[in-house]
Structures are given as structure tokens and as C-alpha cells.
Backbone as CSV, one residue per row, in Angstrom:
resi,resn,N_x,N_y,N_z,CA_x,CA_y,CA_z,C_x,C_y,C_z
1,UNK,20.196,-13.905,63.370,20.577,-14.399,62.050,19.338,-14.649,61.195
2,UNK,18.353,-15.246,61.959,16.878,-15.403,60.948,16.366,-14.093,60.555
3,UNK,16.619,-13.131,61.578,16.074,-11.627,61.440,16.684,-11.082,60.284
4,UNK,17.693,-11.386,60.204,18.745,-10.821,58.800,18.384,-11.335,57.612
5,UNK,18.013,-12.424,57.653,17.266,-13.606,56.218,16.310,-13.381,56.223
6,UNK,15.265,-13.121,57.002,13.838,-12.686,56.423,14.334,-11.658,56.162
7,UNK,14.715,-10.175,56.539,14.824,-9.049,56.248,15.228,-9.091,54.834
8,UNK,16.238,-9.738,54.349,16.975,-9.734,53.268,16.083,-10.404,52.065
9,UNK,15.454,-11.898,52.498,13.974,-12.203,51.334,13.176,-11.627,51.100
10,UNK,12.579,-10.312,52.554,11.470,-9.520,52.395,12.237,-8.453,51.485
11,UNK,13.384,-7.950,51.550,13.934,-7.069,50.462,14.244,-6.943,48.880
12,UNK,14.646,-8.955,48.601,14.387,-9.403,47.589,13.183,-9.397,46.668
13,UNK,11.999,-9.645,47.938,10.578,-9.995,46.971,10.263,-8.376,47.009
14,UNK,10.640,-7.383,47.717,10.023,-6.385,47.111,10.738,-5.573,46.057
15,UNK,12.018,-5.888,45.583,12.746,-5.226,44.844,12.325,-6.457,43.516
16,UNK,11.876,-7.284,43.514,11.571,-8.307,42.615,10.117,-7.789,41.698
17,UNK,9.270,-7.490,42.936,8.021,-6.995,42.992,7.955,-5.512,42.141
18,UNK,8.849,-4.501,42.550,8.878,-3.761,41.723,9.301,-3.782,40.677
19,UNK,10.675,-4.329,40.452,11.193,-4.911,38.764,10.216,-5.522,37.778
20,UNK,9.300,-6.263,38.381,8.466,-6.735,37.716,7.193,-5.724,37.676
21,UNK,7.000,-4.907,38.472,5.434,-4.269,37.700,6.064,-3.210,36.835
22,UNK,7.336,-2.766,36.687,8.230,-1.824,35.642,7.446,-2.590,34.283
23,UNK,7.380,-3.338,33.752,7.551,-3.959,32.751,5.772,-3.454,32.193
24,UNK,5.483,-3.440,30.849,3.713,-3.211,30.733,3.879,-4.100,29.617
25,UNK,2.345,-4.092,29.483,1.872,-5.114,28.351,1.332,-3.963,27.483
26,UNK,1.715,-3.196,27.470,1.148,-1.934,25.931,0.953,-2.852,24.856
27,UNK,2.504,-2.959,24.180,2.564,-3.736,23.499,2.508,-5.248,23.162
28,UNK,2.253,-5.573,22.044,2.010,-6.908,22.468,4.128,-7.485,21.721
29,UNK,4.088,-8.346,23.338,5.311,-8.892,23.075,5.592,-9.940,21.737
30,UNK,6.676,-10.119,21.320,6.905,-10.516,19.744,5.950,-10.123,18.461
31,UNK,5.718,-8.898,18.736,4.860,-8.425,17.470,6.002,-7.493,16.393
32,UNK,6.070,-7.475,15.402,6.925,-6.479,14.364,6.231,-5.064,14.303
33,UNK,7.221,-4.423,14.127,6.983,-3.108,13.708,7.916,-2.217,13.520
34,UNK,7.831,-1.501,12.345,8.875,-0.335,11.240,9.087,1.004,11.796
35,UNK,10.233,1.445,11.578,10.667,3.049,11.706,11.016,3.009,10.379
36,UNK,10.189,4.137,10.016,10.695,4.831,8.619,11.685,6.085,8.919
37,UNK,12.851,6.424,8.207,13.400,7.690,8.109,14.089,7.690,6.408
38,UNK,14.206,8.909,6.351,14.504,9.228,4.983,15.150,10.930,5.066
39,UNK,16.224,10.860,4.148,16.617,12.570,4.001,16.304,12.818,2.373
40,UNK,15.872,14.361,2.875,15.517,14.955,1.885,16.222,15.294,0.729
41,UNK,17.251,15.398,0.507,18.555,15.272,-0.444,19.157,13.646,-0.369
42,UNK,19.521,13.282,0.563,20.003,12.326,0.651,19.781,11.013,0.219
43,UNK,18.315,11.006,0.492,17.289,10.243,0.664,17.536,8.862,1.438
44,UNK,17.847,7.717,0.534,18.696,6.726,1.483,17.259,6.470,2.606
45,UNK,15.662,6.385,1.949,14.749,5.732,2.454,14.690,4.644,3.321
46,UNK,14.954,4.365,4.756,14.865,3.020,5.483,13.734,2.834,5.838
47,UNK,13.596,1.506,6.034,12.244,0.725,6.688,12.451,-0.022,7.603
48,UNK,13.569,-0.191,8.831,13.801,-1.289,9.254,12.548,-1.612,10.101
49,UNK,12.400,-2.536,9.551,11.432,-3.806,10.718,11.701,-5.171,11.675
50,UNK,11.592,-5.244,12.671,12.040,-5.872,13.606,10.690,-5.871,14.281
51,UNK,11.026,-6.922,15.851,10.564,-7.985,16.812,10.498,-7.078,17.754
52,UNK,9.231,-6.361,18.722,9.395,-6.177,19.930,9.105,-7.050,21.119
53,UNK,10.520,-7.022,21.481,11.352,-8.083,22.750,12.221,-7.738,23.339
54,UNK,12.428,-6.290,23.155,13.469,-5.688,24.191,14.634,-6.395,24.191
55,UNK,15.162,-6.860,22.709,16.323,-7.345,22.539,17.339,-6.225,21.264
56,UNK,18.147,-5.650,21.055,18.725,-4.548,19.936,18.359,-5.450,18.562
57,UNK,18.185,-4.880,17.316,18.278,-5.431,16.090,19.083,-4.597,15.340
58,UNK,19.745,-5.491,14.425,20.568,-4.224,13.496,20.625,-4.510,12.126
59,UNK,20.680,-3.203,11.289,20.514,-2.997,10.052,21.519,-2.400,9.090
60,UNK,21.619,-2.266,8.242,22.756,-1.917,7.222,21.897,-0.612,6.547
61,UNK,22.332,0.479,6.386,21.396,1.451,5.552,22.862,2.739,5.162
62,UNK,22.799,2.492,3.937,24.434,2.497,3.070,25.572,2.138,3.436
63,UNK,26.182,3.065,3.950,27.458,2.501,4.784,27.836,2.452,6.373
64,UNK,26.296,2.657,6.817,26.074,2.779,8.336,25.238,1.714,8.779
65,UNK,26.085,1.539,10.088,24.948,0.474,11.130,24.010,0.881,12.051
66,UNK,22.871,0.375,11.607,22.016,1.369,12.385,21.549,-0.213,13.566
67,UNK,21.283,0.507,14.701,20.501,-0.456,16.289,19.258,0.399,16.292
68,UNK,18.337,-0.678,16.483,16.877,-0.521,17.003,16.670,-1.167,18.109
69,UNK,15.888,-0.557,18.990,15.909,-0.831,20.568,14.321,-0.094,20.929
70,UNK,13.916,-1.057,21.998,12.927,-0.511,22.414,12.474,-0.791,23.711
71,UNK,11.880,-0.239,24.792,11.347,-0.796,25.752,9.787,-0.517,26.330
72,UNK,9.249,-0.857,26.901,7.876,-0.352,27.354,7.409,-0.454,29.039
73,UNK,7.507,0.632,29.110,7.265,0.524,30.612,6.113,1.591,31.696
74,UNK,5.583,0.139,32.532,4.349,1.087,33.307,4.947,2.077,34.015
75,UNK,4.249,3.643,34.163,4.672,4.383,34.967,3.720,4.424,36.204
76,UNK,2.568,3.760,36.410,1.487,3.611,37.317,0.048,4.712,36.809
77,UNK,-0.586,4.120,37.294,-1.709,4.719,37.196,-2.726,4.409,36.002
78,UNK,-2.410,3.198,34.907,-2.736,3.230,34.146,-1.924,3.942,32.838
79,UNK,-0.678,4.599,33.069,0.072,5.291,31.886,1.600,4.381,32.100
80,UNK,1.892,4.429,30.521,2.631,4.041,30.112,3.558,4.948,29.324
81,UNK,4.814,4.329,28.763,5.903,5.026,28.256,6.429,3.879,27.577
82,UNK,6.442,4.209,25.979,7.071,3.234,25.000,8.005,4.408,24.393
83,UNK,9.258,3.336,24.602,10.383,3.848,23.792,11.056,3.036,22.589
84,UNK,11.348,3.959,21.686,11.932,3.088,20.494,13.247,4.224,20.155
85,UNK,14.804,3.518,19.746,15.494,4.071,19.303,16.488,4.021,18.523
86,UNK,16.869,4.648,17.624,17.400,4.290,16.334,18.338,4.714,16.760
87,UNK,19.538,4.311,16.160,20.884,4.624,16.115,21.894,4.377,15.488
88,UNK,23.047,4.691,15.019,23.615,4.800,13.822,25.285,4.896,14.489
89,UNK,26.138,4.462,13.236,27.660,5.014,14.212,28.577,5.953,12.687
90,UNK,27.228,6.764,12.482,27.772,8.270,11.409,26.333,8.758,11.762
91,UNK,26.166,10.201,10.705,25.362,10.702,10.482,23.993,10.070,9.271
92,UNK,23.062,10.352,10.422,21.909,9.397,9.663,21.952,10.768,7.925
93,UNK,21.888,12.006,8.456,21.442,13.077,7.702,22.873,13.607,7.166
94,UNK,23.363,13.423,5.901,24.737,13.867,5.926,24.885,15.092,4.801
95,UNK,23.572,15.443,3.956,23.577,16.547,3.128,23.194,17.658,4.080
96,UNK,23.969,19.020,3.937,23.794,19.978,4.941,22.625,20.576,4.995
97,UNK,21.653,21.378,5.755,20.631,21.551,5.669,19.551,20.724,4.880
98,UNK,19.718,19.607,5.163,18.767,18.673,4.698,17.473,18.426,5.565
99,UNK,15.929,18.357,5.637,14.920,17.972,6.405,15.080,16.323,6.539
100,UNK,14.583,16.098,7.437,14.739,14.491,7.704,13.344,14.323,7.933
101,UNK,12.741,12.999,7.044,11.221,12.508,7.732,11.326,11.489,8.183
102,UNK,10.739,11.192,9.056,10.505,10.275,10.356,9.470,10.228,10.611
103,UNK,8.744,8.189,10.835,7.489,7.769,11.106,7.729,6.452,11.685
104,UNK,6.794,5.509,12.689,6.861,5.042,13.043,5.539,4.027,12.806
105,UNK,6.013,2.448,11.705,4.630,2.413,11.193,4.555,2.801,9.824
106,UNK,5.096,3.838,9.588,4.813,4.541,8.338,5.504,3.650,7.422
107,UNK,4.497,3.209,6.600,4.960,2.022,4.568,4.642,0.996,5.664
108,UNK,4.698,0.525,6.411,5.198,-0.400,7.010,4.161,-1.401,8.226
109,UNK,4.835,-1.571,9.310,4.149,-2.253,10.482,4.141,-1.233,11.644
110,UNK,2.611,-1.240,12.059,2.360,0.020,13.148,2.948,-1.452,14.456
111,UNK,2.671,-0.150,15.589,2.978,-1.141,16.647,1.620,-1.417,17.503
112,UNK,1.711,-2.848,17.247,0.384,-4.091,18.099,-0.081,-3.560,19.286
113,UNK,-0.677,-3.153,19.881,-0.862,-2.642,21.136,-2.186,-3.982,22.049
114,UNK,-1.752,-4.413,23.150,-2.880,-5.556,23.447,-3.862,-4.409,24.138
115,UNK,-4.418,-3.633,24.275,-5.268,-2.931,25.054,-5.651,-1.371,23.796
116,UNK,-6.946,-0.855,23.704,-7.027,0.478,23.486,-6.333,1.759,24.694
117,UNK,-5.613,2.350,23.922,-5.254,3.116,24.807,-5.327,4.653,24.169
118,UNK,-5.179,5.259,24.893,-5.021,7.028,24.046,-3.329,7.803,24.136
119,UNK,-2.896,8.009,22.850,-1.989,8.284,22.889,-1.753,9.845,23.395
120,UNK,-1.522,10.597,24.406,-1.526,12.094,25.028,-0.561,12.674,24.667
121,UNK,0.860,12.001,24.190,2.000,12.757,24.246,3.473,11.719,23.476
122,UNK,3.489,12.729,22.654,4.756,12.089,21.843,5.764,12.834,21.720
123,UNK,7.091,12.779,21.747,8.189,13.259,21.581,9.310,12.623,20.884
124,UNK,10.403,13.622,19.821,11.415,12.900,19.184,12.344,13.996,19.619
125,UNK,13.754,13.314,20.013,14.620,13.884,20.152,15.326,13.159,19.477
126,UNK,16.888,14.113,19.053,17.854,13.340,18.397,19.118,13.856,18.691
127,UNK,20.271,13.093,18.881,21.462,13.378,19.664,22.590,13.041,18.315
128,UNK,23.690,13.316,18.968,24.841,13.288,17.724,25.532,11.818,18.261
129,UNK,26.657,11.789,17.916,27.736,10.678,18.268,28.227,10.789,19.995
130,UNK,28.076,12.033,20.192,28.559,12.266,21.864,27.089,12.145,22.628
131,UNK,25.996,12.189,22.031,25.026,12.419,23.246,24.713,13.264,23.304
132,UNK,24.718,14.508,22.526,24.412,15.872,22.401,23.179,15.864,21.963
133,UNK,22.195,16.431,22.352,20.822,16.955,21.952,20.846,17.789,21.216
134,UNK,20.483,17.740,19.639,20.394,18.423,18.455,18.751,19.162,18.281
135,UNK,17.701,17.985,18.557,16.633,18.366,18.769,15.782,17.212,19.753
136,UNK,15.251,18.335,20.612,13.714,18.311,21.730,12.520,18.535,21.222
137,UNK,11.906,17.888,20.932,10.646,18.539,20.319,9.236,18.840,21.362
138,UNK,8.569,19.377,20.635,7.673,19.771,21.693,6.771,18.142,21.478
139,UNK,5.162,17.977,22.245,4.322,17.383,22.348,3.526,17.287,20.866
140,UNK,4.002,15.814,20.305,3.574,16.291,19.259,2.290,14.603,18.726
141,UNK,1.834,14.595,19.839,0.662,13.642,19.623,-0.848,13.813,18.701
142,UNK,-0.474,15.055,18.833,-1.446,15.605,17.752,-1.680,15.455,16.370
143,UNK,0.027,15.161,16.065,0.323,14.496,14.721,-0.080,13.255,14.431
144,UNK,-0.488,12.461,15.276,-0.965,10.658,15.068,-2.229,11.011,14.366
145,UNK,-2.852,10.824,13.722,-3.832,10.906,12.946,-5.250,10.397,13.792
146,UNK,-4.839,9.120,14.436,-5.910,7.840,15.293,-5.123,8.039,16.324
147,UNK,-5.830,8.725,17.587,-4.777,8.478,19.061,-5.672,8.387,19.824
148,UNK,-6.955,8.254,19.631,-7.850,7.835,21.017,-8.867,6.883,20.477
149,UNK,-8.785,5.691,20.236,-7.970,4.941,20.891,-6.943,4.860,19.625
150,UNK,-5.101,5.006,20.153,-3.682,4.831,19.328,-4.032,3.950,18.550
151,UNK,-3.594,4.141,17.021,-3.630,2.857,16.335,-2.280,2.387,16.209
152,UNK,-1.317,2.808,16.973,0.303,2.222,17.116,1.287,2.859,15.451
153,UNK,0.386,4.205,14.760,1.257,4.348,14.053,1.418,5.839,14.280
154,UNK,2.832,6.385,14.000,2.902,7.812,14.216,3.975,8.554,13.094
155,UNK,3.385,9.437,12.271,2.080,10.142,12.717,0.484,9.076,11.984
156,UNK,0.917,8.193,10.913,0.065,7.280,10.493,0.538,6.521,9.742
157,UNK,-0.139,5.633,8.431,0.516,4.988,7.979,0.885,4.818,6.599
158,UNK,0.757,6.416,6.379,1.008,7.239,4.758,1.460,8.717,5.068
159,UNK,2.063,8.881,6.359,2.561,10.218,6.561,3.432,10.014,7.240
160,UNK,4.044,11.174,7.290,5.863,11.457,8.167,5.494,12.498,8.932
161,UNK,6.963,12.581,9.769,6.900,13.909,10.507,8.012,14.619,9.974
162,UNK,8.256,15.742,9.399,9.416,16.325,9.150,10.142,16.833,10.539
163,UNK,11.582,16.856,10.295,12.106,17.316,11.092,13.044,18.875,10.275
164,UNK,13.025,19.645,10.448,13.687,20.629,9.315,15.368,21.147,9.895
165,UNK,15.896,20.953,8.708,17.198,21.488,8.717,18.453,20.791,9.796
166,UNK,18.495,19.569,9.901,18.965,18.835,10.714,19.888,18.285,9.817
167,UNK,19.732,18.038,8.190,21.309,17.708,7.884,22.547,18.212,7.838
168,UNK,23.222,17.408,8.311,24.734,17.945,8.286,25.367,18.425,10.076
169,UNK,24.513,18.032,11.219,24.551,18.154,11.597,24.865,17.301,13.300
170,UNK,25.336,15.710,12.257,26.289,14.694,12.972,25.042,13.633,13.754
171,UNK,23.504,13.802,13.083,22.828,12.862,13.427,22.651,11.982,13.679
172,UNK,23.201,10.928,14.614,23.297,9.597,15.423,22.318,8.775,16.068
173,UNK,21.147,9.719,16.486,20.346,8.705,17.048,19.047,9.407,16.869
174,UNK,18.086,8.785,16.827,16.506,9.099,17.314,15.904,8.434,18.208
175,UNK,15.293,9.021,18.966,14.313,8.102,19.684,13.265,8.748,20.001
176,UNK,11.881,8.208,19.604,10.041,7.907,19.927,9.860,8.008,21.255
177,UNK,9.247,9.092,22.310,8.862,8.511,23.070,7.140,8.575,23.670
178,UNK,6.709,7.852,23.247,5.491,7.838,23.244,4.412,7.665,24.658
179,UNK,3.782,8.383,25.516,3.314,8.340,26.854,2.034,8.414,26.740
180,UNK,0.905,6.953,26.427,-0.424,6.657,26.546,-0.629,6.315,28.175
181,UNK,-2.418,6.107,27.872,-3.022,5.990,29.059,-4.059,4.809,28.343
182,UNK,-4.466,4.242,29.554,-5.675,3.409,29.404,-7.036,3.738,29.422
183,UNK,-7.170,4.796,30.371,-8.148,6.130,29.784,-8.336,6.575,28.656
184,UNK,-9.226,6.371,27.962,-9.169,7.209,26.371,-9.431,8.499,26.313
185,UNK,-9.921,9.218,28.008,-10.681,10.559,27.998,-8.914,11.456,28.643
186,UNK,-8.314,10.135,28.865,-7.279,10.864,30.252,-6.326,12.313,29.353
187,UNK,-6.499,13.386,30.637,-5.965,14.561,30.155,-4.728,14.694,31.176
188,UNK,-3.311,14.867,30.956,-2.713,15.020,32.222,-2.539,16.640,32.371
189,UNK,-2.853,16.982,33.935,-2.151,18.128,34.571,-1.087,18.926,34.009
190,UNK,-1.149,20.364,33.614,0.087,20.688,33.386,1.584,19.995,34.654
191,UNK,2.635,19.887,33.997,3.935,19.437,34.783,3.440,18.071,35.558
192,UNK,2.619,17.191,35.171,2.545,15.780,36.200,3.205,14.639,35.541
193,UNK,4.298,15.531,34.551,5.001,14.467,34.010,6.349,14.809,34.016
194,UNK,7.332,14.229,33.901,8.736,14.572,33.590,9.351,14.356,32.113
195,UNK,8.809,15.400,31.029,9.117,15.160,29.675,10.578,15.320,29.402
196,UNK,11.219,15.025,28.043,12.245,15.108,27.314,12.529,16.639,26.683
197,UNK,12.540,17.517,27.819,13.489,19.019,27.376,12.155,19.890,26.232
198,UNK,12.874,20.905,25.997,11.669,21.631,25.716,11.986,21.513,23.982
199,UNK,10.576,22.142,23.458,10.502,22.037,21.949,11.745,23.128,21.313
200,UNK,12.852,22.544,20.374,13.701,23.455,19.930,13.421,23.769,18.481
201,UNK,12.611,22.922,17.848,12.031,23.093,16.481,10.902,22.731,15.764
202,UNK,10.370,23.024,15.224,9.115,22.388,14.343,9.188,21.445,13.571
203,UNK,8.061,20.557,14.359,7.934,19.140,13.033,6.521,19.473,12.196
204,UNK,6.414,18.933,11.158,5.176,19.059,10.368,4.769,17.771,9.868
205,UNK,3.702,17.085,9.484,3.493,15.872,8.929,3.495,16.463,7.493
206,UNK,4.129,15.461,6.649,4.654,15.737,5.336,4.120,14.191,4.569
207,UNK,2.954,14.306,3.488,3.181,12.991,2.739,4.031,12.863,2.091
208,UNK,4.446,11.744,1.882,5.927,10.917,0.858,5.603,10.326,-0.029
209,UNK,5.737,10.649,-1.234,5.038,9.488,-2.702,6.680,8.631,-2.772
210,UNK,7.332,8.766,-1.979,8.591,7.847,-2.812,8.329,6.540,-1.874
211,UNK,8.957,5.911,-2.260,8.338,4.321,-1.529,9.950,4.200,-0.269
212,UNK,9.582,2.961,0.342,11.195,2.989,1.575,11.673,1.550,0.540
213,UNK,12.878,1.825,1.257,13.850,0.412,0.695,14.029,-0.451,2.057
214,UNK,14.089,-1.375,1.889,14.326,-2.431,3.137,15.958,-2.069,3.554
């Protein structure tokens, strides 16, 4: 019976042990920071800004509710994976063939980072109302302007990323996923990662003279 209770505390503290090194300090906890999106016909400019605390926030942006969510988590080795994701219950993009720009940071609040780190690899995908993958994008860290060491804005903090021809096409969610290192030199291996599906379209950084609306 004692054999069964240690076994079972030693199982606790190591399933405890791992739950807890999941978690990173990338970011710095309760710091703010903005997702910009905007359509190109549409326009309907957002800025929502919120608290990262890995708690949802929500926003009003015309007649849709949009959730912001985020989490940050060590993958070992010194690399990390910050996620942020927008979401909506219609189409963010509702004029047909409309470009959508998207920034993170951008008008707004970059994200606090407690450590220099180098940003290697960024990705946006965006899904419909079912979960459908509309777009995979390729690696597009190149677009951050400052990524060794990240200045927490992407692509900066007077530019967008276009996404092209995505209106009308039942846009529901976005999500950032951003995969730094604590290495500022660190290069990863082709395939030593498990990315988000392959690139289905081209983004471009696009400046915006129109301002966002809260």
C-alpha cells in the first residue's frame, strides 16, 4: 500500500514537474499588447489591446465578437513558441476578394519580452467557422524588421503583413505563431521542428497611412 502512494506522489511530482516547465517566461506576464487587422475594402481597422495572462479577452469590431487568446510555451532547449489568436463568430474579411493586413504591435503595443531573444520563424494561418484552413503560410520571420534580438513587433511597428485575396472567404480566426530562441545566432536544422502546414500564399509587408480604431 505505501508502494502504491509513493508510486502515485512520485507520478504526481513528475507530471507536476513537467506541467510546470511547459510554461516560459518569453513574455513578460501582465504586459499589454495589440493585433492590428484591417480589410482592404472593408476596412473596419481594429486595434484590440489586451493583458498577456493566458486568460481570453473580447472585443466588439462592427457587428462581430472577436476573442484574443494567447499562450507561451517552452519547447526545451532554450526555444520557445508564442501563440496569439484572434477570433471572430462571422467573417473577419467579408468584401470578396478583399487583401487583409495583419500586424502584431503594429499602431500599437509590441509584445514585452523579459529576455533578448531571436525571432527564427513566424507563421499565420487562418481557418473559417468549421476549422478549415484557408491559409498556411510559409516562414515568414523575415518580415519582422528587428528579430535578432525580437523587438516583440511583427512585422514592426508602422507595417503590416498582407494577406491577399482572402475576402469573402468565411474568415474566423487568425493565429501568430511565433518560434524564438535564446540564442541570437541559433539556426534550426532543416525539419527539427514540427511547423503549421505548408505555405499556400504570399504575404508581403505593406505600409498603412490610415490610422486603427479601438
Amino acid at each position: 500500500m505505501h508502494v502504491k502512494k509513493l508510486f502515485a506522489s512520485l507520478m504526481l511530482f513528475a507530471a507536476t514537474f513537467v506541467l510546470g516547465s511547459s510554461a516560459s517566461a518569453v513574455v513578460l506576464q501582465g504586459s499589454s499588447y495589440s493585433v492590428y487587422l484591417a480589410g482592404e475594402q472593408s476596412d473596419a481597422a481594429s486595434l484590440p489591446t489586451t493583458t498577456f495572462d493566458d486568460q481570453p479577452a473580447f472585443f466588439l469590431r462592427n457587428d462581430l465578437l472577436l476573442t484574443l487568446t494567447e499562450s507561451d510555451t517552452a519547447l526545451g532547449s532554450g526555444i520557445s513558441r508564442i501563440s496569439l489568436n484572434l477570433s471572430a463568430d462571422g467573417d473577419l474579411f467579408p468584401v470578396f476578394d478583399e487583401n487583409a493586413f495583419l500586424g502584431v504591435g503594429t499602431f500599437g503595443d509590441v509584445l514585452d519580452l523579459e529576455m533578448p531573444v531571436a525571432l527564427y520563424d513566424a507563421r499565420i494561418t487562418i481557418r473559417d467557422l468549421a476549422g478549415n484552413v484557408l491559409v498556411a503560410s510559409n516562414n515568414l520571420a523575415d518580415f519582422a524588421v528587428i528579430n535578432r534580438p525580437w523587438d516583440g513587433a511583427f512585422p514592426s511597428t508602422a507595417t503590416t503583413v498582407r494577406i491577399d485575396e482572402i475576402g469573402g472567404l468565411g474568415a474566423a480566426s487568425i493565429t501568430f505563431d511565433f518560434y524564438v530562441s535564446e540564442d541570437l545566432n541559433y539556426v534550426p536544422e532543416p525539419g527539427s521542428i514540427v511547423l503549421c502546414g505548408i505555405g499556400l500564399l504570399a504575404a508581403a509587408a505593406a505600409r498603412r497611412k490610415h490610422g486603427a480604431k479601438a
